[in-house]
C-alpha positions in Angstrom: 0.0 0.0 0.0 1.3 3.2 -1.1 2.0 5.6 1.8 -0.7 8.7 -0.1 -3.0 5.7 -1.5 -6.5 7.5 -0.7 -7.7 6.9 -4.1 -7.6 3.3 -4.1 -9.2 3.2 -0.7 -12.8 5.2 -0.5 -15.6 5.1 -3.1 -17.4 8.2 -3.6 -21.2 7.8 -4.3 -24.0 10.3 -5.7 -25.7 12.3 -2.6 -27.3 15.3 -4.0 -27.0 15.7 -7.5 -26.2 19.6 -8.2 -29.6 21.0 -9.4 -31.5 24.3 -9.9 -31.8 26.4 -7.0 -33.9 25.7 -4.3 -36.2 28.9 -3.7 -38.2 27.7 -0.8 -38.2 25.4 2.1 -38.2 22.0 0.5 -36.3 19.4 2.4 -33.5 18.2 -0.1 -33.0 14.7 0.7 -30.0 12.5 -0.6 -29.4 9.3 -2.3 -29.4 6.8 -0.1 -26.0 5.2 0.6 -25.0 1.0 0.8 -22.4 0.7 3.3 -21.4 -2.8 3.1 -18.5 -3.7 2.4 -17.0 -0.2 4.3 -15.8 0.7 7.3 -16.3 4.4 7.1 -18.7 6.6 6.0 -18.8 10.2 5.2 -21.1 13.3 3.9 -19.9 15.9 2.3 -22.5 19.0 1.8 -21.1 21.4 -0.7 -23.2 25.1 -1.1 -23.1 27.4 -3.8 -24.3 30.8 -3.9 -27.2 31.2 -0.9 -28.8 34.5 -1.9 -31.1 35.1 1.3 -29.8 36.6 4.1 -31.9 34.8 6.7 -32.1 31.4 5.7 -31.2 28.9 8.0 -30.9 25.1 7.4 -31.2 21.8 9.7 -29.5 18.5 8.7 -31.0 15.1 9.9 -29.0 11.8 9.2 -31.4 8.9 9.0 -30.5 5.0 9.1 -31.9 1.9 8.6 -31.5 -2.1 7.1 -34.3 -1.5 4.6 -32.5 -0.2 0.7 -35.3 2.2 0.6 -35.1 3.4 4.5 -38.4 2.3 4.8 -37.5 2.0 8.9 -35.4 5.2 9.0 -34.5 6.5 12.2 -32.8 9.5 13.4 -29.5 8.6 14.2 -28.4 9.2 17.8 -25.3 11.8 18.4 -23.5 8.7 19.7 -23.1 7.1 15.7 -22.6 10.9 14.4 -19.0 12.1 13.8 -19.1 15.8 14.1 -22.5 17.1 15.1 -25.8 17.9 12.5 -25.7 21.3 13.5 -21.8 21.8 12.7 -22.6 20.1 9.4 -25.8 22.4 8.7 -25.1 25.5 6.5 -25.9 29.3 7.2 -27.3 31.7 5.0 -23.4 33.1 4.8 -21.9 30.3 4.1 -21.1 30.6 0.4 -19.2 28.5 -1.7 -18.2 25.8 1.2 -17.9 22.3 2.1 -19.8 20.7 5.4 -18.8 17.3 6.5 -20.4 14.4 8.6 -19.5 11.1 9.5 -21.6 8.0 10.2 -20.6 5.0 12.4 -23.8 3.2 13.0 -24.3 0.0 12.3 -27.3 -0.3 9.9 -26.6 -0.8 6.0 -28.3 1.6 4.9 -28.7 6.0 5.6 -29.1 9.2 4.0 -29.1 13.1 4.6 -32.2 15.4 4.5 -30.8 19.1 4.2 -33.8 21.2 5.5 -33.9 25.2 4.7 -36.3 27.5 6.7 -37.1 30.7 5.9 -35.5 30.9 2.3 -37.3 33.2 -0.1 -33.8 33.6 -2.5 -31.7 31.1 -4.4 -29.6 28.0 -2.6 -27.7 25.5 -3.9 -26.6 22.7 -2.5 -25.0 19.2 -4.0 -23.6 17.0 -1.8 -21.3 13.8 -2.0 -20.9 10.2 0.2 -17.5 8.7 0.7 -17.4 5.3 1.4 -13.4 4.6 2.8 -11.8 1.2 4.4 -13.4 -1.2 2.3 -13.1 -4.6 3.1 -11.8 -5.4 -0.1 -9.9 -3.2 -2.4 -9.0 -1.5 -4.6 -12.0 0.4 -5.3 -12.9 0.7 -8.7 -12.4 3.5 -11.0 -14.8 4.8 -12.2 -16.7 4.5 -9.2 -19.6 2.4 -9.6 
């Protein structure tokens, strides 16, 4: 293993697609990520331009063992690394990256980004990293 060998060791996976901008409070809700077959688990919450200059946003981080999260749950702080709130945006948070980390133990999760009082233009995309896979090397292109 190669001492700077990341790239042959996580698997990034869709979470939000980058879209049009959200002009209201719609709850933006990710792909929902497989973890088997990983030992870590990260979500990466990248903004854009957020025009209002109120808005405020929550994050929630659900799991579950059903692939469509038909049992979601909140996950408890305890499985979290970092908090919601330190991953949740600000209406002057511009152009930057928000991280969370998951280390539950069901298969399954996914983020819900939720803006409140928004009335201007927000984008948000946002990316999972799967890392320590059980077996490697992770393919490229990422499947």
């Amino acid at each position: 293993m190669a001492k700077f060998d990341l790239h042959n060791h996580i698997a990034p996976k869709r979470g939000i697609s980058p879209a049009a901008a959200v002009t209201d409070n719609t709850a933006i809700v990710s792909q929902i990520v497989d973890t088997r077959g990983f030992g870590a688990v990260e979500f990466l919450l990248l903004t854009g331009s957020l025009a209002d200059a109120d808005a405020t946003f929550t994050v929630l981080v659900e799991d579950g063992d059903a692939s469509n999260l038909s049992d979601a749950a909140a996950v408890v702080d305890a499985e979290l690394l970092g908090t919601e709130a330190l991953a949740a945006p600000l209406f002057s948070d511009d152009n930057k990256v928000f991280k969370i980390g998951y280390i539950g133990n069901k298969r399954y999760a996914r983020v819900t980004v939720t803006p409140a009082a928004n009335t201007g233009d927000v984008y948000v995309s946002g990316v999972w990293v799967l890392g320590h896979p059980i077996l490697g090397p992770t393919a490229n292109p990422p499947a």
